[in-house]
C-alpha positions as a Markdown table, in Angstrom:
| # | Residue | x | y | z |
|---|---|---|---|---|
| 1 | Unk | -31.5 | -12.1 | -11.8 |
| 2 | Unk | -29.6 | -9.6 | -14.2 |
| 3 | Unk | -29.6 | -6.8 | -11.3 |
| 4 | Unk | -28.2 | -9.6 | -9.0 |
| 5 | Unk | -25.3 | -10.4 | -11.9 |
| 6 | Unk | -24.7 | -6.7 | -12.3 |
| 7 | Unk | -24.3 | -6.3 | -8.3 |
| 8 | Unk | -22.0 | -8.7 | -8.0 |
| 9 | Unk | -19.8 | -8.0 | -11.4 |
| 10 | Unk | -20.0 | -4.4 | -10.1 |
| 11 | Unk | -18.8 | -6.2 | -6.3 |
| 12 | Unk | -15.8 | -7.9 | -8.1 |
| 13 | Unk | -15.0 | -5.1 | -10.4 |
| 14 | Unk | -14.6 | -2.5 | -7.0 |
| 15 | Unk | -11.3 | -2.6 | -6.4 |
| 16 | Unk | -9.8 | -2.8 | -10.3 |
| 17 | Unk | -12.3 | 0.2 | -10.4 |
| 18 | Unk | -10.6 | 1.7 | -7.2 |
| 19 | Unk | -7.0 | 1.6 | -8.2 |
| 20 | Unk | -7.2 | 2.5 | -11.7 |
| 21 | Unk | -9.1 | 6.0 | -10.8 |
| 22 | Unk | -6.4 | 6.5 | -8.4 |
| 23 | Unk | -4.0 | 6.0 | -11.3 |
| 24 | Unk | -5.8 | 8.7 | -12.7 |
| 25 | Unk | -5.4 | 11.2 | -9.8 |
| 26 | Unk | -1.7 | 10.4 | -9.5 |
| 27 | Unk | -1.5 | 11.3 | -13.2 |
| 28 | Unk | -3.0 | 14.4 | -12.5 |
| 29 | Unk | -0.7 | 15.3 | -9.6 |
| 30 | Unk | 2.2 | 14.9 | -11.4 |
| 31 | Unk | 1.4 | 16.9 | -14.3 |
| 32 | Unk | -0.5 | 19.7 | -12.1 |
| 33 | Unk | 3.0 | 19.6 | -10.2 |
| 34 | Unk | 5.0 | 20.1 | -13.4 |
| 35 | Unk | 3.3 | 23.1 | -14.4 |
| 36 | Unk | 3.1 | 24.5 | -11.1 |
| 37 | Unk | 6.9 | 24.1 | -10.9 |
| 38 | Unk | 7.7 | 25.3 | -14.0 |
| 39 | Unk | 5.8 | 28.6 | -13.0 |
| 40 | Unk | 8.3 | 29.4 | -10.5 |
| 41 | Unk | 6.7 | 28.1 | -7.5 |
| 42 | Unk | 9.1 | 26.8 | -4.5 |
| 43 | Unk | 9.2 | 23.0 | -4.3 |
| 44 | Unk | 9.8 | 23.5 | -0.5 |
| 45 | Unk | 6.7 | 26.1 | -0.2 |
| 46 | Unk | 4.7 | 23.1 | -2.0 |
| 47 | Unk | 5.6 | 20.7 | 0.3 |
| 48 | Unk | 4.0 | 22.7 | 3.6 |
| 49 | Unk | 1.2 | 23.5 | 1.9 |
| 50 | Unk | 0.2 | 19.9 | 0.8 |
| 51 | Unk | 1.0 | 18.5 | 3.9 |
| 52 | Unk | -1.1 | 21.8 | 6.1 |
| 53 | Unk | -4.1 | 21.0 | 2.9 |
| 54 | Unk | -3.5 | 16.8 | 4.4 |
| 55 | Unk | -3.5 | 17.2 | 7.7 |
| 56 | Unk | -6.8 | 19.8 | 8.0 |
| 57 | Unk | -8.7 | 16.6 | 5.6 |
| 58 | Unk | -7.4 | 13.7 | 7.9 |
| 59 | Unk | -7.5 | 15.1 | 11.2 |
| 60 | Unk | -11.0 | 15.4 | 11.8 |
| 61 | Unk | -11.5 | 12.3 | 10.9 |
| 62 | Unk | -9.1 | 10.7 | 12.8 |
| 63 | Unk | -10.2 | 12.6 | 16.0 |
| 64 | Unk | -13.9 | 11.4 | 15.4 |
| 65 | Unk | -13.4 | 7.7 | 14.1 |
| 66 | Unk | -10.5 | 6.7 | 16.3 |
| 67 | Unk | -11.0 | 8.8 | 19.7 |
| 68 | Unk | -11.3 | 5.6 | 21.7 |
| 69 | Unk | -8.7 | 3.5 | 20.0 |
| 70 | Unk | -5.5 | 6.1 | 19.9 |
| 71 | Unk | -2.7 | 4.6 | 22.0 |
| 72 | Unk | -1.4 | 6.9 | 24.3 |
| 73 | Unk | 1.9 | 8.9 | 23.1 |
| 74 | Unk | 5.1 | 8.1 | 24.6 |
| 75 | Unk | 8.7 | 9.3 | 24.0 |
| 76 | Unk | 9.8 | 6.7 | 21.8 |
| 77 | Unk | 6.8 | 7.0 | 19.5 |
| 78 | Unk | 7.0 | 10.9 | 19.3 |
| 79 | Unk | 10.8 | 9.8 | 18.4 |
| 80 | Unk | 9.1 | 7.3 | 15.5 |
| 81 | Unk | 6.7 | 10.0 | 14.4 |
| 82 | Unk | 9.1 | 12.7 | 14.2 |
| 83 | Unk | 11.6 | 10.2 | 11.8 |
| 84 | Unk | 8.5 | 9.6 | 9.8 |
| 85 | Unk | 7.8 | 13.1 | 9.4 |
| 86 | Unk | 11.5 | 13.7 | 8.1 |
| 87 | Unk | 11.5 | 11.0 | 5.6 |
| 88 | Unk | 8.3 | 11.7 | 4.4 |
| 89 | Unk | 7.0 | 14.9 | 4.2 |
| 90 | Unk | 10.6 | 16.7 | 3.9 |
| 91 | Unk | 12.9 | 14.5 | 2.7 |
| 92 | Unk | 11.1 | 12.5 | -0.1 |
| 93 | Unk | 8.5 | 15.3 | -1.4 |
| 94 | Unk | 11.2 | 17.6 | -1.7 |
| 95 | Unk | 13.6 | 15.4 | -3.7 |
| 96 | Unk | 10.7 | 14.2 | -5.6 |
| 97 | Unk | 9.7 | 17.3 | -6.6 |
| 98 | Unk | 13.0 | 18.9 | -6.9 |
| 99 | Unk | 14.0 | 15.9 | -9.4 |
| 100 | Unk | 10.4 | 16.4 | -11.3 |
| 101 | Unk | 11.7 | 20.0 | -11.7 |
| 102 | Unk | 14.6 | 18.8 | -13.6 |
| 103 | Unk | 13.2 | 15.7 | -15.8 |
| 104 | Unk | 9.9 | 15.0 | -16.9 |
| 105 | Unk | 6.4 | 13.2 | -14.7 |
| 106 | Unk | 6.9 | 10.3 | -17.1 |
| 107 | Unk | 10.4 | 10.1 | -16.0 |
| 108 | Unk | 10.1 | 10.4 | -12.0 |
| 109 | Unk | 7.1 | 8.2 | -12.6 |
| 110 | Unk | 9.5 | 5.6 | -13.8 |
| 111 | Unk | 12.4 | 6.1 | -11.5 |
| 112 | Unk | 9.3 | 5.7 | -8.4 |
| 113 | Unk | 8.6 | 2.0 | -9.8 |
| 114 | Unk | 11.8 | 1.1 | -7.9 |
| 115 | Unk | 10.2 | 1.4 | -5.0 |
| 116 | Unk | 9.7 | -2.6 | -4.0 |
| 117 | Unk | 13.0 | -3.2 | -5.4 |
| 118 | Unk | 14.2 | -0.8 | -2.5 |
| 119 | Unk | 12.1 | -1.7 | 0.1 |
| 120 | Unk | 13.4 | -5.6 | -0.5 |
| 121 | Unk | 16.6 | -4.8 | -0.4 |
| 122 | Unk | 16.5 | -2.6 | 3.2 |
| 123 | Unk | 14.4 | -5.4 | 4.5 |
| 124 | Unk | 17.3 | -7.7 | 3.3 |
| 125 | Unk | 19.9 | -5.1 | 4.7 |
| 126 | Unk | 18.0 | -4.6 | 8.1 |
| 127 | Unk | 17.7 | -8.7 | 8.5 |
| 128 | Unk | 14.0 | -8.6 | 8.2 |
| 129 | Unk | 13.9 | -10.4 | 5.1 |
| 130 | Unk | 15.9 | -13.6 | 4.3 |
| 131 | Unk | 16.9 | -14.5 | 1.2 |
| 132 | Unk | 17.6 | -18.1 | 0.3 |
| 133 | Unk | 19.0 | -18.4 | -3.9 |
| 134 | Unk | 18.0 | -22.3 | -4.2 |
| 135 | Unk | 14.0 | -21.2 | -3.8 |
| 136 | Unk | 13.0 | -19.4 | -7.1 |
| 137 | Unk | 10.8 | -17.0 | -5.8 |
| 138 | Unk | 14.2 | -15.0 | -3.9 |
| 139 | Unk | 15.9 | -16.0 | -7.6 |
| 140 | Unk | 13.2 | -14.3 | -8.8 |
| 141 | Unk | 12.9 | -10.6 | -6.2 |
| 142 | Unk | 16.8 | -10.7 | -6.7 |
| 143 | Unk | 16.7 | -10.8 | -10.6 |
| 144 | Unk | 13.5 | -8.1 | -10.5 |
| 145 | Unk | 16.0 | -6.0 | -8.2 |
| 146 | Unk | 18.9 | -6.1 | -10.7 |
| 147 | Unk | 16.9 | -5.1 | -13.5 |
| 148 | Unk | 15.2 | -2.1 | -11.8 |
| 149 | Unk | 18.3 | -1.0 | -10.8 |
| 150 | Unk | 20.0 | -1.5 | -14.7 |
| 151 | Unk | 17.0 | 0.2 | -15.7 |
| 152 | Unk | 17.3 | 2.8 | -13.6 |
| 153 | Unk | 21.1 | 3.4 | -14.7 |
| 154 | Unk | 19.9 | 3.1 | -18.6 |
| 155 | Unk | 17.2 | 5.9 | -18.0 |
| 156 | Unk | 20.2 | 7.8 | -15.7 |
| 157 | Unk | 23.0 | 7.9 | -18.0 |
| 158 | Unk | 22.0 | 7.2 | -21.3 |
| 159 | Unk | 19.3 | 9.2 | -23.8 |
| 160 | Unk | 19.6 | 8.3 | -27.3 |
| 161 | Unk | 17.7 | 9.6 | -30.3 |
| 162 | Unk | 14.3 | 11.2 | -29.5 |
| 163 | Unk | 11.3 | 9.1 | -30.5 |
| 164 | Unk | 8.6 | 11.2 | -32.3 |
| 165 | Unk | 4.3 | 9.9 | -31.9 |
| 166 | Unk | 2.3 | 10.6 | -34.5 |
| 167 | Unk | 0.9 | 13.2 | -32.6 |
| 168 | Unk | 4.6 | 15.1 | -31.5 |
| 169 | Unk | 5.5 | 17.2 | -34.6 |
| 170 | Unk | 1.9 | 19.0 | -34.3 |
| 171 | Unk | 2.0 | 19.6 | -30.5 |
| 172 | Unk | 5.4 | 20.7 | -30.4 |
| 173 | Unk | 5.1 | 22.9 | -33.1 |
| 174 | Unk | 2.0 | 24.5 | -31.2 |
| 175 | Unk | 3.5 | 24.7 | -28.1 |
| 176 | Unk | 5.8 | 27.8 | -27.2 |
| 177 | Unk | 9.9 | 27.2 | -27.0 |
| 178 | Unk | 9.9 | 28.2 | -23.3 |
| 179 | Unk | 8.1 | 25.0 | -22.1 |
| 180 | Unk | 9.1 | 22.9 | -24.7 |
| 181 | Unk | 12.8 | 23.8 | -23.7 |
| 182 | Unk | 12.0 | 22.8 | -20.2 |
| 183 | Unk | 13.3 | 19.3 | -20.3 |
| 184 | Unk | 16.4 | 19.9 | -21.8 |
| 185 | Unk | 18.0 | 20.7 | -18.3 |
| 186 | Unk | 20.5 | 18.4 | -16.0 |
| 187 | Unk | 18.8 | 15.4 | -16.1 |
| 188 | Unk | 21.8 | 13.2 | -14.4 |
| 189 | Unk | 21.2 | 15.8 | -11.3 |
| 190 | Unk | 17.6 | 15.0 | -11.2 |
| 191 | Unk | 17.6 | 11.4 | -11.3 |
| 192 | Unk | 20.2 | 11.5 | -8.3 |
| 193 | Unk | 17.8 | 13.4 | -6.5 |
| 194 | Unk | 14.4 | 11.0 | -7.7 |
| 195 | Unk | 16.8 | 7.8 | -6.5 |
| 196 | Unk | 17.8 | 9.4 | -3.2 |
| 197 | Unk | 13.8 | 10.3 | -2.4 |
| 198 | Unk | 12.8 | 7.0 | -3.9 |
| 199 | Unk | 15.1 | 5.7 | -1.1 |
| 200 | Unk | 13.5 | 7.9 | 1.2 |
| 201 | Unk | 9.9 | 7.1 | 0.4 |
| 202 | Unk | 11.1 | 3.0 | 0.7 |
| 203 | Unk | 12.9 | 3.7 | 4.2 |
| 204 | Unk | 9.3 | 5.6 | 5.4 |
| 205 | Unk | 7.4 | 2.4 | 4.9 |
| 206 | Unk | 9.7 | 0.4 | 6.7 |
| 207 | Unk | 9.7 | 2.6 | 9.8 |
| 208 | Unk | 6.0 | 2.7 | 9.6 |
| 209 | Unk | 5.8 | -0.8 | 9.1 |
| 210 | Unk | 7.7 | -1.2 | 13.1 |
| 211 | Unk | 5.6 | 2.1 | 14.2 |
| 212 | Unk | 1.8 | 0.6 | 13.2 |
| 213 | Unk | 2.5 | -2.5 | 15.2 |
| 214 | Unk | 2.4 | -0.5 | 18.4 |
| 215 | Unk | 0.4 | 2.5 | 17.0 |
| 216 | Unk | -3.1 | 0.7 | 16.2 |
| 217 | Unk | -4.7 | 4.0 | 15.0 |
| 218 | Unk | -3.8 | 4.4 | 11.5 |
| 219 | Unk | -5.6 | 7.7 | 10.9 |
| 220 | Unk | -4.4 | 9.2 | 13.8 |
| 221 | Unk | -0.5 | 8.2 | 12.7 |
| 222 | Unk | -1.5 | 9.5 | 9.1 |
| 223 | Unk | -2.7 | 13.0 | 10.4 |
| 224 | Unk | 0.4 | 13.0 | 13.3 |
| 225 | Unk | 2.9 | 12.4 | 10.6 |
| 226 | Unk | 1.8 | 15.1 | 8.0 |
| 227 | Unk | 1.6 | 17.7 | 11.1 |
| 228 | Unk | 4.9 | 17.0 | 12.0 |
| 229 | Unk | 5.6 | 16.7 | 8.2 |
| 230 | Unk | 4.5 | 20.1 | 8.2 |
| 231 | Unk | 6.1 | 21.9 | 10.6 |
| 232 | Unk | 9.5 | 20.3 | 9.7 |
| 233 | Unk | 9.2 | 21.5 | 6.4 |
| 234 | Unk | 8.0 | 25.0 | 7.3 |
| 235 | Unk | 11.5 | 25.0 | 9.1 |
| 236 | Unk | 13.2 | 23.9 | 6.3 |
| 237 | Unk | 11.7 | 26.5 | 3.7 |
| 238 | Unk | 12.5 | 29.2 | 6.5 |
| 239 | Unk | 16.2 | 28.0 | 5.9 |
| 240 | Unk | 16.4 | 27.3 | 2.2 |
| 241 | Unk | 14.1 | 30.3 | 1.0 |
| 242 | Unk | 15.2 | 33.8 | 2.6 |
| 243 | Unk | 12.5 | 35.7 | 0.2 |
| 244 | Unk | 9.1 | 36.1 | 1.9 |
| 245 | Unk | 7.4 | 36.0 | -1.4 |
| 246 | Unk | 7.5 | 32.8 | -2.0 |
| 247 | Unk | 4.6 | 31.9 | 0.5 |
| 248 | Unk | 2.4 | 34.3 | -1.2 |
| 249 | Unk | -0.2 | 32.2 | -3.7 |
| 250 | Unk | -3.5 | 33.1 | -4.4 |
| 251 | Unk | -6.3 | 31.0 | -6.4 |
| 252 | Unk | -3.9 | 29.8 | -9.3 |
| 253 | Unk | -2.4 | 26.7 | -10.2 |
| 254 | Unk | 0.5 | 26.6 | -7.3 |
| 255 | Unk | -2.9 | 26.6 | -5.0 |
| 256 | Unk | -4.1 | 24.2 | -6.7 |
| 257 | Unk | -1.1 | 21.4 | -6.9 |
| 258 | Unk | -1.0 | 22.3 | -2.9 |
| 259 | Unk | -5.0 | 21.1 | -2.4 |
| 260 | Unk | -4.8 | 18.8 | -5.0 |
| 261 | Unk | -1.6 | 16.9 | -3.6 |
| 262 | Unk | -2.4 | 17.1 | -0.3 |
| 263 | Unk | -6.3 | 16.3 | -0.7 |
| 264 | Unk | -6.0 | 13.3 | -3.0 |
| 265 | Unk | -2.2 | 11.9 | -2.8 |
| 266 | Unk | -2.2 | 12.5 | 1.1 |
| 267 | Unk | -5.6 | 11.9 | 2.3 |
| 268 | Unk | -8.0 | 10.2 | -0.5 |
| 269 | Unk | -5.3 | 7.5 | -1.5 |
| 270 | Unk | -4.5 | 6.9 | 1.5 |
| 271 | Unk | -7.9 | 5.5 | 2.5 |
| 272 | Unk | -8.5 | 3.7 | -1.2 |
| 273 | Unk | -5.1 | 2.1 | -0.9 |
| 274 | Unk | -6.2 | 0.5 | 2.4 |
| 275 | Unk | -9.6 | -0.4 | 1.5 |
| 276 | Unk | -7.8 | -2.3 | -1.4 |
| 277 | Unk | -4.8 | -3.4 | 0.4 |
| 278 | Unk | -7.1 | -5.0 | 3.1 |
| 279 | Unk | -8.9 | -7.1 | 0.3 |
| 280 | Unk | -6.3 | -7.5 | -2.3 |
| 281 | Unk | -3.4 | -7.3 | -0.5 |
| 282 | Unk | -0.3 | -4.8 | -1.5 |
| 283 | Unk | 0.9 | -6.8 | -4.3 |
| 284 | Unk | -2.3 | -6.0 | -6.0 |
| 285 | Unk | -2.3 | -2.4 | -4.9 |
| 286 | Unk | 1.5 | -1.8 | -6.1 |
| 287 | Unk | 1.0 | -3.6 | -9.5 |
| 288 | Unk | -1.1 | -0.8 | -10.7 |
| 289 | Unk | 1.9 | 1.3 | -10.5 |
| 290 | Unk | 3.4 | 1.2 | -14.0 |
| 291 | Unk | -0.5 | 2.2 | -15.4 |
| 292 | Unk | 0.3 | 5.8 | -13.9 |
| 293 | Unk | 3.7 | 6.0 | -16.0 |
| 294 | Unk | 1.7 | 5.4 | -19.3 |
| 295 | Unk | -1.1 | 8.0 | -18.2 |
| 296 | Unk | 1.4 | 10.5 | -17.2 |
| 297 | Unk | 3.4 | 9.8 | -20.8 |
| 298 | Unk | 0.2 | 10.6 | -22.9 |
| 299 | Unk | -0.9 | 13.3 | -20.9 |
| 300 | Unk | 3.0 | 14.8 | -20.7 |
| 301 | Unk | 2.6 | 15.0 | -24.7 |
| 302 | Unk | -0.2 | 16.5 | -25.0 |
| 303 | Unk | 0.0 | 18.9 | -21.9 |
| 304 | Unk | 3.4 | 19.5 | -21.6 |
| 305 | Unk | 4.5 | 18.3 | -25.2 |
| 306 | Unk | 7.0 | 16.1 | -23.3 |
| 307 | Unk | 9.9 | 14.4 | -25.2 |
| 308 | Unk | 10.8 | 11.0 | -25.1 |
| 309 | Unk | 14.6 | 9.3 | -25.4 |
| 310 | Unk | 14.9 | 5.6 | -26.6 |
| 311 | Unk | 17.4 | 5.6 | -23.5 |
| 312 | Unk | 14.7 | 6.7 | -21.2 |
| 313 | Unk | 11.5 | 4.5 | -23.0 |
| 314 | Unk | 14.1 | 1.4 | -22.2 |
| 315 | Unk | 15.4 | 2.0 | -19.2 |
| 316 | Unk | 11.0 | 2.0 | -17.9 |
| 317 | Unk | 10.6 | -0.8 | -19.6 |
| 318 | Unk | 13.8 | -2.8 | -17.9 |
| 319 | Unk | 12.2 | -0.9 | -14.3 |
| 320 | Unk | 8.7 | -2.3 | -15.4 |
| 321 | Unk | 9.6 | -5.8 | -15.9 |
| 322 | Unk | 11.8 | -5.8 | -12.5 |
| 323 | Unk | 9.3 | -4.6 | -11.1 |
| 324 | Unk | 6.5 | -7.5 | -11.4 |
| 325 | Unk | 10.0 | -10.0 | -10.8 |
| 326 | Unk | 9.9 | -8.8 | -7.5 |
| 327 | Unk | 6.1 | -8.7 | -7.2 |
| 328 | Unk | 5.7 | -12.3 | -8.6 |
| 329 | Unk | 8.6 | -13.3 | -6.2 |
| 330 | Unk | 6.1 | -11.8 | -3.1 |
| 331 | Unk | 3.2 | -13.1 | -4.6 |
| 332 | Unk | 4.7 | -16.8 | -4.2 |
| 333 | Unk | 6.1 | -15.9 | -1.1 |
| 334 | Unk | 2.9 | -14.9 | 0.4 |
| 335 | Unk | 0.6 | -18.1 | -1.3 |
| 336 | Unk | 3.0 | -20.2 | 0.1 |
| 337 | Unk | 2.9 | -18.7 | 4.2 |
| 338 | Unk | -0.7 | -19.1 | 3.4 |
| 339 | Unk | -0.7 | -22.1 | 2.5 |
| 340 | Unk | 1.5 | -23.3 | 5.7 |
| 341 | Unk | -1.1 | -21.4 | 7.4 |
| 342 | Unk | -4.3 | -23.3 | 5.9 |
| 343 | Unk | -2.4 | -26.6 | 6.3 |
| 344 | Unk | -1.6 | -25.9 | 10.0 |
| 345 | Unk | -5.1 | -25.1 | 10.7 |
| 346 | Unk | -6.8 | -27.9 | 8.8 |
| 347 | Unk | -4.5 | -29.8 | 11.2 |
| 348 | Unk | -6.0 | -28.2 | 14.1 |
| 349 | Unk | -9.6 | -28.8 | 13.0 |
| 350 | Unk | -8.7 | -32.4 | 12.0 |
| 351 | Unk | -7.2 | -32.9 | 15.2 |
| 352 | Unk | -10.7 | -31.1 | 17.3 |
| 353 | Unk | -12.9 | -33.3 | 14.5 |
| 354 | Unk | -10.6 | -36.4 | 15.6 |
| 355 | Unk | -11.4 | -35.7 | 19.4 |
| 356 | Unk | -15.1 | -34.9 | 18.7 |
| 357 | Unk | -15.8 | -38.2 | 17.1 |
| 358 | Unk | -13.8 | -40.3 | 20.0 |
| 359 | Unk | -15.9 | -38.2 | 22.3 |
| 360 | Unk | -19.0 | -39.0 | 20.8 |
| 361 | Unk | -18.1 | -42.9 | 20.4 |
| 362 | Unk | -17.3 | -43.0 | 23.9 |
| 363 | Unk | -20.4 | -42.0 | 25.0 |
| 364 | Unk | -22.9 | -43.5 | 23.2 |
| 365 | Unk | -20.8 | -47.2 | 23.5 |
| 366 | Unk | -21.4 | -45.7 | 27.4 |
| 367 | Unk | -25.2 | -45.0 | 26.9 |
| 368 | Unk | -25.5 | -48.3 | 25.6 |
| 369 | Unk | -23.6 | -50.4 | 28.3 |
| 370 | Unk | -26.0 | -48.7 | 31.1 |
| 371 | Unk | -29.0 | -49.4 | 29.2 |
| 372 | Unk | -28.0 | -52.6 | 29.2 |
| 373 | Unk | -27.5 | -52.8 | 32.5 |
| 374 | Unk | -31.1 | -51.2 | 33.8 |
| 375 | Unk | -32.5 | -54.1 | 31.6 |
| 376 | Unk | -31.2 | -56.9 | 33.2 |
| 377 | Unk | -30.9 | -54.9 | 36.9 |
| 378 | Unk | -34.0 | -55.3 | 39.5 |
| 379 | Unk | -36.8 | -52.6 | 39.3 |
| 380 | Unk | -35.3 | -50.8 | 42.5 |
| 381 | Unk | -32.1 | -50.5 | 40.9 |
| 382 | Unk | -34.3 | -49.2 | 38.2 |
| 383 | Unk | -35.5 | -46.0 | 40.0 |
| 384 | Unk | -32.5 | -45.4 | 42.0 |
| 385 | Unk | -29.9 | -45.6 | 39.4 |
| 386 | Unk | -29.0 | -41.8 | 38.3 |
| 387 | Unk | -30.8 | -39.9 | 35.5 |
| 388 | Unk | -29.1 | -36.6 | 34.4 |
| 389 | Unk | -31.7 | -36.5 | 31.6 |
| 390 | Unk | -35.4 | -35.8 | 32.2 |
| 391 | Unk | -35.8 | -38.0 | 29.0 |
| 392 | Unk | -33.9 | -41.3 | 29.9 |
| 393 | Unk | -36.5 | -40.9 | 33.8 |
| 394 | Unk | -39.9 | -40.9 | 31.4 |
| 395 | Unk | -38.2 | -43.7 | 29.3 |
| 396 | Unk | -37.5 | -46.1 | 32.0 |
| 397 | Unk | -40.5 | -45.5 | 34.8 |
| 398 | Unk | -42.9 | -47.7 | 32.6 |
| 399 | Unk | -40.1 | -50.7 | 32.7 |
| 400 | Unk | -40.1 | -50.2 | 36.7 |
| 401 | Unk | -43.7 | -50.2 | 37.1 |
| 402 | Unk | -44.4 | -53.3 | 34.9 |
| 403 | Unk | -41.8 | -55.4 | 37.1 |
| 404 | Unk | -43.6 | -54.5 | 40.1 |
């Protein structure tokens, strides 16, 4: 009995498990990122390396798992793929990180919270979302929008005091003035850039959302885009970095951010988030989100002995709370097409259930009136009268013999 409780606690527990480890590895990236950056290593170099490190994990499993489900490729989805590609490999890692390089992991964790607010309001732009202001829930994902974007302005724009942990005068006094000194750079230009790849990242998901309609082999789209991710991006260093030297790494921490990016961020979390999302749903996948800011901000001060603003603590906690706005407003949203579902289906089975029962009626009032009628009818009407069931013939033979 106490295994059997275990099993199943353990059952429920999977998925908070799942997601909260994966906040973990997030963490890591971004602060194995920071340091890798601060080292001198090219943000554009970084990008084709996590994307070659992703598509060498993915793509043998994509060709082995999926080799009799991959659609066939046609222009149009090569077109798709290629888009992809841009937005997410190039465009969106490359602000990303370029933005980290400027500001802190606990800031362009914040500034990525904005995420569903974005992706609401392209779907609302591109007409694939309505929004309706007398139902609360849109009252709701348009007030979570607002806020994001407010805090997102608060954390761009304004700084304030620094606040000091109890922890902050030790570290920073133990850590050297040269990475301490790091985060005092343009922080307006790198939450520009974190906004614009935000945007990026929010405009990927809606094109992928069209693409996997008609392409039903996720891995294989996964491993497709982060090829052509890569070879966009090789182009793009070629053009942006005219020093051959910046490809060369050897077993050090820019290898290291590479593998670990593209290994976990590009090819582990991929397959957890699905797992999840297929038994949660995304709400439950994206409200873990915030729980890598707070990892990232502990780690950043002892790490990195990162410095925090009042601006920049407000202006997360303003994107944080816009944040589950809009998720509460999708979480209604999808009860209720559930519920319409359940209700519409119930209705169908009622219907069948309805059907079944006259069926049933009218064949046993049936059964009765012809048994009635062999009663009273002469024995040779008896034994001619049509039997489909072996059963009723063995029942009604004795009756015919006796009236003979």
């Amino acid at each position: 009995m106490e295994g059997e409780c275990s099993c199943s606690f353990y059952q429920r527990a999977k998925p908070y498990i799942a997601m909260i480890s994966l906040q973990f590895g997030y963490a890591g990236m971004n602060i194995i990122t920071k340091v890798s950056l601060n080292r001198g290593m090219s943000h554009y170099v970084l990008v084709v390396y996590r994307n070659a490190f992703a598509t060498a994990v993915i793509a043998p499993f994509a060709l082995l798992l999926e080799r009799k489900i991959r659609p066939k490729m046609t222009l149009m989805m090569f077109l798709q793929i290629f888009v992809l590609g841009l937005l997410g490999p190039v465009i969106d890692q490359n602000l990303y990180y370029a933005g980290l390089k400027y500001t802190s992991p606990t800031f362009s964790c914040s500034m990525s919270n904005m995420l569903p607010a974005m992706i609401f309001v392209i779907a609302v732009l591109c007409r694939m979302e309505k929004v309706d202001m007398k139902k609360f829930r849109c009252q709701a994902k348009v007030l979570g929008t607002i806020v994001t974007v407010a805090g997102a302005l608060l954390m761009t724009l304004y700084k304030g005091h620094i606040v000091n942990f109890l922890w902050s005068n030790h570290i920073n006094a133990s850590v050297p003035e040269t990475t301490s000194g790091a985060y005092d750079k343009d922080w307006l230009k790198g939450s520009i850039l974190l906004i614009f790849a935000t945007l990026a990242w929010a405009s990927f998901f809606i094109l992928q959302a069209f693409t996997m309609r008609k392409y039903s082999a996720p891995l294989s789209l996964t491993a497709l885009v982060c090829f052509m991710g890569t070879l966009q991006s090789t182009a793009v260093t070629f053009v942006m970095e005219h020093k051959t030297s910046v490809w060369t790494t050897g077993f050090d921490m820019n290898l290291l951010a590479a593998a670990y990016a593209g290994i976990l961020s590009s090819s582990i979390a991929y397959y957890v988030q699905g797992q999840v999302m297929e038994k949660k749903g995304p709400v439950f996948v994206t409200a873990f989100s915030p729980l890598m800011m707070i990892i990232v901000a502990i780690m950043g001060t002892f790490i990195l002995a990162e410095k925090f603003y009042i601006g920049g603590i407000l202006g997360a906690v303003l994107i944080v709370a816009g944040l589950y706005s809009v998720l509460w407003g999708k979480y209604k949203e999808k009860e209720i097409e559930e519920s319409i579902i359940f209700e519409s289906m119930k209705g169908v089975i009622t219907g069948h259930n309805q059907m079944m029962i006259i069926s049933i009626n009218d064949i046993e009032l049936m059964q009765k009136h012809e048994e009635k009628r062999i009663s009273t009818a002469p024995a040779t009407v008896a034994i001619s009268f049509p039997m489909p069931q072996p059963l009723m013939l063995a029942r009604e033979a004795p009756k015919a013999l006796d009236l003979n």
